[in-house]
N, C-alpha and C positions, 0 to 999 in steps of 0.2 A: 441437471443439478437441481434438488429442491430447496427451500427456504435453508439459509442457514443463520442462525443468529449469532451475533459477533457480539465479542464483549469490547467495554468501550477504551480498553486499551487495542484492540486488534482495527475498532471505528477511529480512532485515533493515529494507528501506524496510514491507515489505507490513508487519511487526510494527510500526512504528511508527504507521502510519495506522490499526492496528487499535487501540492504547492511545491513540488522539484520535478517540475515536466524533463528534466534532463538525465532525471533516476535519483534515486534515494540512496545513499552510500552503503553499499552491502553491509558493515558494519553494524548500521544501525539494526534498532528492532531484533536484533536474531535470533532475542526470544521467539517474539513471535510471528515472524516471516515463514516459516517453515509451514505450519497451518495455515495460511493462509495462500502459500501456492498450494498447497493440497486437496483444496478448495475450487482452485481455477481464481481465486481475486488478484493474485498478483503473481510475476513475473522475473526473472532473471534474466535480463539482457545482457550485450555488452553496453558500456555507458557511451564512450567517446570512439569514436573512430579513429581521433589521433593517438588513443592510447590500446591499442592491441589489447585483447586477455581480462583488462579491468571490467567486473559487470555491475552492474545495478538493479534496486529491486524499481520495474514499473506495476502500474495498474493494466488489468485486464481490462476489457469492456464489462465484463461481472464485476468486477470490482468496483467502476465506475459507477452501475448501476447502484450496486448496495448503497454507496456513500449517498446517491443521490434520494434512495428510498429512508435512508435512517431518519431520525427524529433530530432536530438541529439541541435538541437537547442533550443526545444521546453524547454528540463527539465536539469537543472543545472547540473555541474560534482560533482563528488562526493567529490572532494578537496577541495570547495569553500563554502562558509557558508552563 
């Protein structure tokens, strides 16, 4: 996979699935979750184990990487809303 640059709503969903190490509610993002497994950044698991069937979006190790190469400018803190 070569460079790919991400707008900073897509810097933005990837920082959110990384502050829910337990998955990000498929719900969320749905804009732009879809790009971004097509990509290989993020993922569709199942979330719980006690809950059959429910999945979630996680991060790739791509995905990880991008978040940790962006510009802390690029994607919001996580304090702020």
């Amino acid at each position: 996979m070569g460079a790919v640059i991400l707008t900073k709503r897509q810097l933005n969903a990837l920082l959110s699935i990384k502050l829910n190490p337990r998955g990000l509610h498929k719900g969320s993002s749905a804009v732009t979750m879809p790009a971004l497994v097509e990509v290989g950044l993020v993922e569709e698991r199942p979330k719980y184990r006690r809950r059959p069937g429910e999945t979630a979006w996680f991060l790739t190790i791509a995905g990880l990487k991008a978040l940790a190469n962006a510009e802390p400018s690029e994607v919001r803190s996580p304090d702020r809303h």
